[in-house]
Chimera marker file (.cmm) of the C-alpha trace (Angstrom):
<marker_set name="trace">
<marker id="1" x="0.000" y="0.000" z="0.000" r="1" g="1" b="0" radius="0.5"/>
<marker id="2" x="1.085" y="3.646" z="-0.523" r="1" g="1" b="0" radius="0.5"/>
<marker id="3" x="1.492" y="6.641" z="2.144" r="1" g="1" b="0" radius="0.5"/>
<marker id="4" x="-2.168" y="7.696" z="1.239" r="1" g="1" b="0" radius="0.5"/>
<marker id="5" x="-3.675" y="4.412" z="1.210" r="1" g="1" b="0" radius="0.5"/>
<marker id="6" x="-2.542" y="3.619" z="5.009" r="1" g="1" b="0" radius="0.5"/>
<marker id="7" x="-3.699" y="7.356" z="6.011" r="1" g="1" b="0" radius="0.5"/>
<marker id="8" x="-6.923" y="6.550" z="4.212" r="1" g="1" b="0" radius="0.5"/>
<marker id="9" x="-6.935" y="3.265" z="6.267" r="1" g="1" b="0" radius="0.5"/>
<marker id="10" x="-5.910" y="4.638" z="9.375" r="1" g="1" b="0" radius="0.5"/>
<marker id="11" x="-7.771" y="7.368" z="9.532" r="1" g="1" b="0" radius="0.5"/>
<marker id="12" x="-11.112" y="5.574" z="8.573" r="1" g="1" b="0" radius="0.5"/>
<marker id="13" x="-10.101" y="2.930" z="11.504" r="1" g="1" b="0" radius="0.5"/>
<marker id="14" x="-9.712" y="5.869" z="14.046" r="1" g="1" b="0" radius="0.5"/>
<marker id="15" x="-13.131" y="7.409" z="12.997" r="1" g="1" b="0" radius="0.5"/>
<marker id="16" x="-14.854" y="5.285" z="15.474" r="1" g="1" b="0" radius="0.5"/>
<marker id="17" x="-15.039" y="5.681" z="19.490" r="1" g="1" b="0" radius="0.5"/>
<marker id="18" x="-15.060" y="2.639" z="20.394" r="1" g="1" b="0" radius="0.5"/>
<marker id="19" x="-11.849" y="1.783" z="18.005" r="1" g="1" b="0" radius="0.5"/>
<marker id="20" x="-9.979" y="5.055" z="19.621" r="1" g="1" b="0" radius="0.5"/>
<marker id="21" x="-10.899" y="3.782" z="22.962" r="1" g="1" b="0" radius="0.5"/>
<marker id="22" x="-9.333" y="0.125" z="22.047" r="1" g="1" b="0" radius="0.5"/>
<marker id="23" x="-5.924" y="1.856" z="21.192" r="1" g="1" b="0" radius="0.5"/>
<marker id="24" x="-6.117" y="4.041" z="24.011" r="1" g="1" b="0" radius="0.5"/>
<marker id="25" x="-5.968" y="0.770" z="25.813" r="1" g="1" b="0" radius="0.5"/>
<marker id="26" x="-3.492" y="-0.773" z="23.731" r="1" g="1" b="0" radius="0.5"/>
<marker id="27" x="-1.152" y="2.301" z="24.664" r="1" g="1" b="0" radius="0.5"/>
<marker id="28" x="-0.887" y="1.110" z="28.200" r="1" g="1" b="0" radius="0.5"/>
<marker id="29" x="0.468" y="-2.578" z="27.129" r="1" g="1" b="0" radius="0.5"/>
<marker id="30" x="-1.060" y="-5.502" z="25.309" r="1" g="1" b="0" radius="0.5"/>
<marker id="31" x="-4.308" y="-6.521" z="26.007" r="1" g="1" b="0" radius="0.5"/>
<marker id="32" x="-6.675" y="-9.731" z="25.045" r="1" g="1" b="0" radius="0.5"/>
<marker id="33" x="-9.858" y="-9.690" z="23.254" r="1" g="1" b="0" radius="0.5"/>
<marker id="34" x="-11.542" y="-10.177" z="26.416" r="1" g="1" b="0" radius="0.5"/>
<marker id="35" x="-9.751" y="-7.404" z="28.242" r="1" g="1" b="0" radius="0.5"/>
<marker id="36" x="-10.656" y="-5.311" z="25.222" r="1" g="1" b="0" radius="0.5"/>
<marker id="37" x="-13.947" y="-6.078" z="25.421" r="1" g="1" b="0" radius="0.5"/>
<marker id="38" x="-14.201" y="-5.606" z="29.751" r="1" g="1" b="0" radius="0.5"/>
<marker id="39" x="-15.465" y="-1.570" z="29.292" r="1" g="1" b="0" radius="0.5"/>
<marker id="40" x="-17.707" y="-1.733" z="26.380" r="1" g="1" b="0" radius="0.5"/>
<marker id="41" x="-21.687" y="-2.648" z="26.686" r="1" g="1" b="0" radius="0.5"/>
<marker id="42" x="-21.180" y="-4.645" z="22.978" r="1" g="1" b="0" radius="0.5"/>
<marker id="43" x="-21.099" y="-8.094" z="22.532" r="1" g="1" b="0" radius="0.5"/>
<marker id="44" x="-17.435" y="-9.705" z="21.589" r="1" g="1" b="0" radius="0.5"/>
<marker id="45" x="-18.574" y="-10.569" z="17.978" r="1" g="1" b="0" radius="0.5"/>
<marker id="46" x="-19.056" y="-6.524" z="17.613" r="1" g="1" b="0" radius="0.5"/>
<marker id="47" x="-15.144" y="-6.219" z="19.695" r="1" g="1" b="0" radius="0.5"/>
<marker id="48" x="-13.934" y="-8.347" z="17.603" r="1" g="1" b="0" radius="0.5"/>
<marker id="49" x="-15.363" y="-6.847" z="13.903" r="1" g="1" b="0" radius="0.5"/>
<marker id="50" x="-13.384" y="-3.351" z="15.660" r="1" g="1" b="0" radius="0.5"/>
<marker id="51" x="-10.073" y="-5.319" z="16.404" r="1" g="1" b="0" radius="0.5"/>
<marker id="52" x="-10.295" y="-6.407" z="12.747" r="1" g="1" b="0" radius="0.5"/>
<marker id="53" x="-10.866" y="-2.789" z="10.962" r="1" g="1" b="0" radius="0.5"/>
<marker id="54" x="-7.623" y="-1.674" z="13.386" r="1" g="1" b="0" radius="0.5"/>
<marker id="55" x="-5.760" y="-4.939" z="12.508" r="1" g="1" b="0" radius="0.5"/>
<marker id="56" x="-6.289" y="-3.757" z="8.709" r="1" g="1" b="0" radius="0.5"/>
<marker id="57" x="-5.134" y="-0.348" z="8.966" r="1" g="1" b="0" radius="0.5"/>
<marker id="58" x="-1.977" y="-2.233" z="10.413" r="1" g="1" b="0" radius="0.5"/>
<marker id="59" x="-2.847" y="0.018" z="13.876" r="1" g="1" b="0" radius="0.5"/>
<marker id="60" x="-2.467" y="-2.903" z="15.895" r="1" g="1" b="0" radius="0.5"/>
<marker id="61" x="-0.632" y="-6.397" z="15.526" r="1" g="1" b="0" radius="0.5"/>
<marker id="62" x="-2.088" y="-10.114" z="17.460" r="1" g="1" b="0" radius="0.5"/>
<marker id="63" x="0.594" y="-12.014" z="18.482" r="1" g="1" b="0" radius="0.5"/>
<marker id="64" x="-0.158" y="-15.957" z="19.672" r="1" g="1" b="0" radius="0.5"/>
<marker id="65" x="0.479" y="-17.056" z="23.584" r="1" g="1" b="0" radius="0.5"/>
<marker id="66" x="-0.354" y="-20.814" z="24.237" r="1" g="1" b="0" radius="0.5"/>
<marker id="67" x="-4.329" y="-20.123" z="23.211" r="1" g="1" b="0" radius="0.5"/>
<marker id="68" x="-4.599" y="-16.624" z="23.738" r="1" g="1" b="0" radius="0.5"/>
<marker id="69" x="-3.760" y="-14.336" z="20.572" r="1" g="1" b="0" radius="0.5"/>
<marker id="70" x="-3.093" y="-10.494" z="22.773" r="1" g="1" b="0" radius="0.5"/>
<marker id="71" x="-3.069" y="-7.622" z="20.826" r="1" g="1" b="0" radius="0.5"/>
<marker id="72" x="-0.771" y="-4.956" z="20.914" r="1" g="1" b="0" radius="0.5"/>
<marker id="73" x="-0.287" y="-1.501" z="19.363" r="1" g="1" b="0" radius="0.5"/>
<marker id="74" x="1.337" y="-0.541" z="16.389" r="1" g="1" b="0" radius="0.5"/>
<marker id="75" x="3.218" y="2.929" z="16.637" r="1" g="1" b="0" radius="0.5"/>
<marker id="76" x="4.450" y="3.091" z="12.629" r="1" g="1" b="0" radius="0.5"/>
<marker id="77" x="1.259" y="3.949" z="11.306" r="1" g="1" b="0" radius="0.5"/>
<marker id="78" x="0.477" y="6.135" z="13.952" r="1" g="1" b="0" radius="0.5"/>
<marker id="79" x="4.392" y="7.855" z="13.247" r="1" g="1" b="0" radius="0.5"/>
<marker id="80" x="3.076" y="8.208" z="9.826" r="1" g="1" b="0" radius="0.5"/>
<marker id="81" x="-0.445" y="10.240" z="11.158" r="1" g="1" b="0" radius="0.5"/>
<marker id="82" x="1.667" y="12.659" z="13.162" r="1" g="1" b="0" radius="0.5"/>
<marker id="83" x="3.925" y="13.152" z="10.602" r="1" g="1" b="0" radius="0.5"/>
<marker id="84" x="1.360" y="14.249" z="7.805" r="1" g="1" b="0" radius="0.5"/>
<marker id="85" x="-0.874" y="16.386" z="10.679" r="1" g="1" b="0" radius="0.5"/>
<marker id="86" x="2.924" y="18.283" z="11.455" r="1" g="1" b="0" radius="0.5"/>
<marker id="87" x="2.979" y="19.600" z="7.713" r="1" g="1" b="0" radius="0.5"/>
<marker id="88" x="-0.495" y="21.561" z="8.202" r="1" g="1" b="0" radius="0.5"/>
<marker id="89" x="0.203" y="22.572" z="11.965" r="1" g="1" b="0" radius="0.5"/>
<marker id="90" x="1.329" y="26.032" z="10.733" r="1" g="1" b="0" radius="0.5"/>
<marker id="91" x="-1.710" y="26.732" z="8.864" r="1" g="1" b="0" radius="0.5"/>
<marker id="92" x="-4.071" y="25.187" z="12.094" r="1" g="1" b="0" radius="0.5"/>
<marker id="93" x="-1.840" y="27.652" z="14.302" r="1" g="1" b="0" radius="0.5"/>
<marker id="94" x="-2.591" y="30.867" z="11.740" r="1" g="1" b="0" radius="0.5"/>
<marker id="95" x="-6.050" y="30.353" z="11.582" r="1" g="1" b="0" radius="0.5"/>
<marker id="96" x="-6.397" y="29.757" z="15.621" r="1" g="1" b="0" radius="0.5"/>
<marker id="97" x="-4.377" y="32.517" z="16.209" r="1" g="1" b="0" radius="0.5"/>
<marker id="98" x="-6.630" y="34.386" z="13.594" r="1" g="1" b="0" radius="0.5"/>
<marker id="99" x="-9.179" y="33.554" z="15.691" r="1" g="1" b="0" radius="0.5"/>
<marker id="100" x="-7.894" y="34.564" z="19.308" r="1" g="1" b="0" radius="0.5"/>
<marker id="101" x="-7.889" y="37.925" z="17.898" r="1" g="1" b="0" radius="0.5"/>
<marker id="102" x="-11.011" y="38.087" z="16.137" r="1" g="1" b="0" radius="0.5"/>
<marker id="103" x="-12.341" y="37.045" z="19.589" r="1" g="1" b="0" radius="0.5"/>
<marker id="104" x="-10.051" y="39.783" z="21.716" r="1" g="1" b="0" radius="0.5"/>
<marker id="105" x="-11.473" y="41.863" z="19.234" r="1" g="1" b="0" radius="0.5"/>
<marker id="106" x="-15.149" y="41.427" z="20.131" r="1" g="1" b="0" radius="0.5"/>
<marker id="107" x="-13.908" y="41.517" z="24.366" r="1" g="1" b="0" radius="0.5"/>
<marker id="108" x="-14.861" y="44.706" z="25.648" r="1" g="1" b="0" radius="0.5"/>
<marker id="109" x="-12.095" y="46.721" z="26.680" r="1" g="1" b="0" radius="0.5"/>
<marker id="110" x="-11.419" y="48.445" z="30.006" r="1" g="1" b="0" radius="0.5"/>
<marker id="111" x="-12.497" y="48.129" z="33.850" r="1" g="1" b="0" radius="0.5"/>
<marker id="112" x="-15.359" y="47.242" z="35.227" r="1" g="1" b="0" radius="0.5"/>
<marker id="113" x="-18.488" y="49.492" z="35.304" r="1" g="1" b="0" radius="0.5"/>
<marker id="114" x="-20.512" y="47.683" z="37.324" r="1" g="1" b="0" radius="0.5"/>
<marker id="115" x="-20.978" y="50.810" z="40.140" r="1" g="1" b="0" radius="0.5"/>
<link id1="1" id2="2" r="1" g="1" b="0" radius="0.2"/>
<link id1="2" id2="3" r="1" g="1" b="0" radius="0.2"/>
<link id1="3" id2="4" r="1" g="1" b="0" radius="0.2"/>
<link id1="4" id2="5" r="1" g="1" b="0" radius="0.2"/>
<link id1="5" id2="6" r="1" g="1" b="0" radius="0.2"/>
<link id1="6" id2="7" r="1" g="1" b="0" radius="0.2"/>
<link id1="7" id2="8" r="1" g="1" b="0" radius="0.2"/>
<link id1="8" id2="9" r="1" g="1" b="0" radius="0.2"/>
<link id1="9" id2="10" r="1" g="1" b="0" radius="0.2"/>
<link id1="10" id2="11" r="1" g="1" b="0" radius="0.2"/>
<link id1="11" id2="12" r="1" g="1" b="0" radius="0.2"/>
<link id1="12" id2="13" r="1" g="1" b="0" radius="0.2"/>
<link id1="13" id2="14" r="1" g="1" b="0" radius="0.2"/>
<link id1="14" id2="15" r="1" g="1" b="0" radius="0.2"/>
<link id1="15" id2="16" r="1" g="1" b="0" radius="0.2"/>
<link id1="16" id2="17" r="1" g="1" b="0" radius="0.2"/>
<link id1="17" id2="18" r="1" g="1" b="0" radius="0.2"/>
<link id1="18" id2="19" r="1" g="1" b="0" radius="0.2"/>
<link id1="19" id2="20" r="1" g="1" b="0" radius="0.2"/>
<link id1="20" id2="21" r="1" g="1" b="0" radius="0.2"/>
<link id1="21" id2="22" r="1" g="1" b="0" radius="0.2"/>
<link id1="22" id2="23" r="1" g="1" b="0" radius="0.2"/>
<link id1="23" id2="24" r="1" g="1" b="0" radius="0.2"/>
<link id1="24" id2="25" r="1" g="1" b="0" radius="0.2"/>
<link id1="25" id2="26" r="1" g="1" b="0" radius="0.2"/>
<link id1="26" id2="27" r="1" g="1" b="0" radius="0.2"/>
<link id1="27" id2="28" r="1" g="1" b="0" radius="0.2"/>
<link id1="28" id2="29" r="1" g="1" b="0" radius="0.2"/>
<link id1="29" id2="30" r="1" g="1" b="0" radius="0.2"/>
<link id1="30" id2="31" r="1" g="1" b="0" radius="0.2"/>
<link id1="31" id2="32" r="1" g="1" b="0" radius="0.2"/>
<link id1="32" id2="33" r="1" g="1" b="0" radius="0.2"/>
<link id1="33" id2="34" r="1" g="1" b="0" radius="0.2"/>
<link id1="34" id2="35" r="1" g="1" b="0" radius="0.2"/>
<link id1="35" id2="36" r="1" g="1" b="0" radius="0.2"/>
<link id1="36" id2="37" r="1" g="1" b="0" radius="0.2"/>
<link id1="37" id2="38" r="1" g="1" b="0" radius="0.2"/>
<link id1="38" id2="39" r="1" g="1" b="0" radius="0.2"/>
<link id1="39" id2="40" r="1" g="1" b="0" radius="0.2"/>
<link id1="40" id2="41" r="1" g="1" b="0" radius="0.2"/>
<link id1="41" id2="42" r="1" g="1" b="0" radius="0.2"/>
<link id1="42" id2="43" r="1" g="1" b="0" radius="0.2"/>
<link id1="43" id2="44" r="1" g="1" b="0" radius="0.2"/>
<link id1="44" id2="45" r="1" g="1" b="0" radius="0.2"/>
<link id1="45" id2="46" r="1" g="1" b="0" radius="0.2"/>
<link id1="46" id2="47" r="1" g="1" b="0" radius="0.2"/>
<link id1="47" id2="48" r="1" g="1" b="0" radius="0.2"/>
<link id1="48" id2="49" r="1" g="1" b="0" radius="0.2"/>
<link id1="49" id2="50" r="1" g="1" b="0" radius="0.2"/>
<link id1="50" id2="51" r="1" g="1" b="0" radius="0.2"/>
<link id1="51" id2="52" r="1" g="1" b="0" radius="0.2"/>
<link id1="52" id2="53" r="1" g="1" b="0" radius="0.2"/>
<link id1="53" id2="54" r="1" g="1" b="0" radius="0.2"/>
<link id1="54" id2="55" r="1" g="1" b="0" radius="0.2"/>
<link id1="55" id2="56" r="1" g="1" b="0" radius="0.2"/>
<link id1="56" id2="57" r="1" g="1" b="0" radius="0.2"/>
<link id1="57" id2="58" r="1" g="1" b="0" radius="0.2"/>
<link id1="58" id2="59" r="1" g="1" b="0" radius="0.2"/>
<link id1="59" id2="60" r="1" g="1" b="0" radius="0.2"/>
<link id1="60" id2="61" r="1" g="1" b="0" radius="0.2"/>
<link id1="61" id2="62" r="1" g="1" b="0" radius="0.2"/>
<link id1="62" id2="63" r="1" g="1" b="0" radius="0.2"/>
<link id1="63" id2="64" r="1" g="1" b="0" radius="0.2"/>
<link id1="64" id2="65" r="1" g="1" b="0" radius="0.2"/>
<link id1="65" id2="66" r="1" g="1" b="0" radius="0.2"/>
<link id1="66" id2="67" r="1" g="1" b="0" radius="0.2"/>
<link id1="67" id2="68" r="1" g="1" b="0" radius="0.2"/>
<link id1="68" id2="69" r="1" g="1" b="0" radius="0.2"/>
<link id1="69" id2="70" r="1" g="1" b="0" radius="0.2"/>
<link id1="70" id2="71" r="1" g="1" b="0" radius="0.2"/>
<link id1="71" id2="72" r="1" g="1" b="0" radius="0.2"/>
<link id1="72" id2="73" r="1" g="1" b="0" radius="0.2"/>
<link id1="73" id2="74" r="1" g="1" b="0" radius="0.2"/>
<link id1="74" id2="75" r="1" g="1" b="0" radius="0.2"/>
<link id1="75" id2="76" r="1" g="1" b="0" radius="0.2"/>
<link id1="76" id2="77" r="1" g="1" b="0" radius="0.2"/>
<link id1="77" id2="78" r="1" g="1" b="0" radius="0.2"/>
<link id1="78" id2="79" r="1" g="1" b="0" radius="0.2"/>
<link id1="79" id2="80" r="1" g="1" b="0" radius="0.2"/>
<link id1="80" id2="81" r="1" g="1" b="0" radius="0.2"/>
<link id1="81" id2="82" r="1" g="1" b="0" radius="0.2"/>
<link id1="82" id2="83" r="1" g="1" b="0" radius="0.2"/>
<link id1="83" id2="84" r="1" g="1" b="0" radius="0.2"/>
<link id1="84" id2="85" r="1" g="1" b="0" radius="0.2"/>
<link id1="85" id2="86" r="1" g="1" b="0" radius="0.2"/>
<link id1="86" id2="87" r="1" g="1" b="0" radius="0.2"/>
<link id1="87" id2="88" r="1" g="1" b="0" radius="0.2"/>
<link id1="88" id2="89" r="1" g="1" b="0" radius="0.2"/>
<link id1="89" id2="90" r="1" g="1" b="0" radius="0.2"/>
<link id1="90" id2="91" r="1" g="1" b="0" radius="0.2"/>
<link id1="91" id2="92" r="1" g="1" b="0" radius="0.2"/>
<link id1="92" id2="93" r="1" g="1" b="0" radius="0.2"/>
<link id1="93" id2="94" r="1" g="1" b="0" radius="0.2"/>
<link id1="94" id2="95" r="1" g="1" b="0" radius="0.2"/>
<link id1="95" id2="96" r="1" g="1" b="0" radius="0.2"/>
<link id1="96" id2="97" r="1" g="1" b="0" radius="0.2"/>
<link id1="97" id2="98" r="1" g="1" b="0" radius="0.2"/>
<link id1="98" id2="99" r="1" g="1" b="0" radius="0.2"/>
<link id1="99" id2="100" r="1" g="1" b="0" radius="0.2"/>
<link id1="100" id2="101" r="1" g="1" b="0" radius="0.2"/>
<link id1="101" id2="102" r="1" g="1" b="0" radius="0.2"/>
<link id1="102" id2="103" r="1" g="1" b="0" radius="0.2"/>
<link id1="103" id2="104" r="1" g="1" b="0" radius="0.2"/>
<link id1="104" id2="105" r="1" g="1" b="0" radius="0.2"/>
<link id1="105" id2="106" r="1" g="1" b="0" radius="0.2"/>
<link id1="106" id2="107" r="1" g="1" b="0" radius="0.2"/>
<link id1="107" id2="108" r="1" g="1" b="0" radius="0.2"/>
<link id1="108" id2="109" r="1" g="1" b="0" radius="0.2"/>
<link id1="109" id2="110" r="1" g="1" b="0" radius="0.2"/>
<link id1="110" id2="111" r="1" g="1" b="0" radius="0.2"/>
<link id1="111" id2="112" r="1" g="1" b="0" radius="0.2"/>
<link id1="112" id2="113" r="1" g="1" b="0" radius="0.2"/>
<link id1="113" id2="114" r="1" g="1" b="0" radius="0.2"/>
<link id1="114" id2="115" r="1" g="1" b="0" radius="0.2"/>
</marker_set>
């Protein structure tokens, strides 16, 4: 796959709540399915159909222990997401920026008049 493929991929895995939520978890060490599945009111078919979609984007990686098969997180796609969102910081810092002004603008100036 190319560099805009696996952003495509990534980036459609992460658009879910429940898949953030999974690597958030993942971040903190490798997990099973059924450790995964522990904070979420879905059933593990649904856990599992998530695990896939971030398996796919390559965001995570199962490994096999006797008959367990833990996932675990993997940072190189993620690398590549910070990388591309570091080329448009500077225009996301401009237009905030723009916009703590625009709001200073609109602050009233001066003390308080409420004598």
């Amino acid at each position: 796959m190319d560099q805009t493929s696996d952003l495509d991929a990534a980036f459609a895995a992460l658009s879910h709540p429940a898949r953030r939520a999974i690597l958030a978890r993942l971040a903190q060490g490798e997990a099973t399915v059924n450790e995964l599945a522990a904070p979420f009111e879905m059933s593990l078919p649904a856990i599992s159909k998530h695990i896939r979609v971030l398996e796919g984007a390559n965001l995570i990686r199962r490994s096999r222990k006797a008959q367990f098969r833990p996932c675990r997180i993997n940072p190189e796609p993620l690398a590549a997401i910070v990388q591309w969102t570091q080329e448009y910081r500077h225009i996301w810092d401009a237009r905030f920026d723009a916009l703590e002004a625009a709001l200073n603008d609109m602050t009233p100036k001066g003390g308080d008049d409420d004598d």
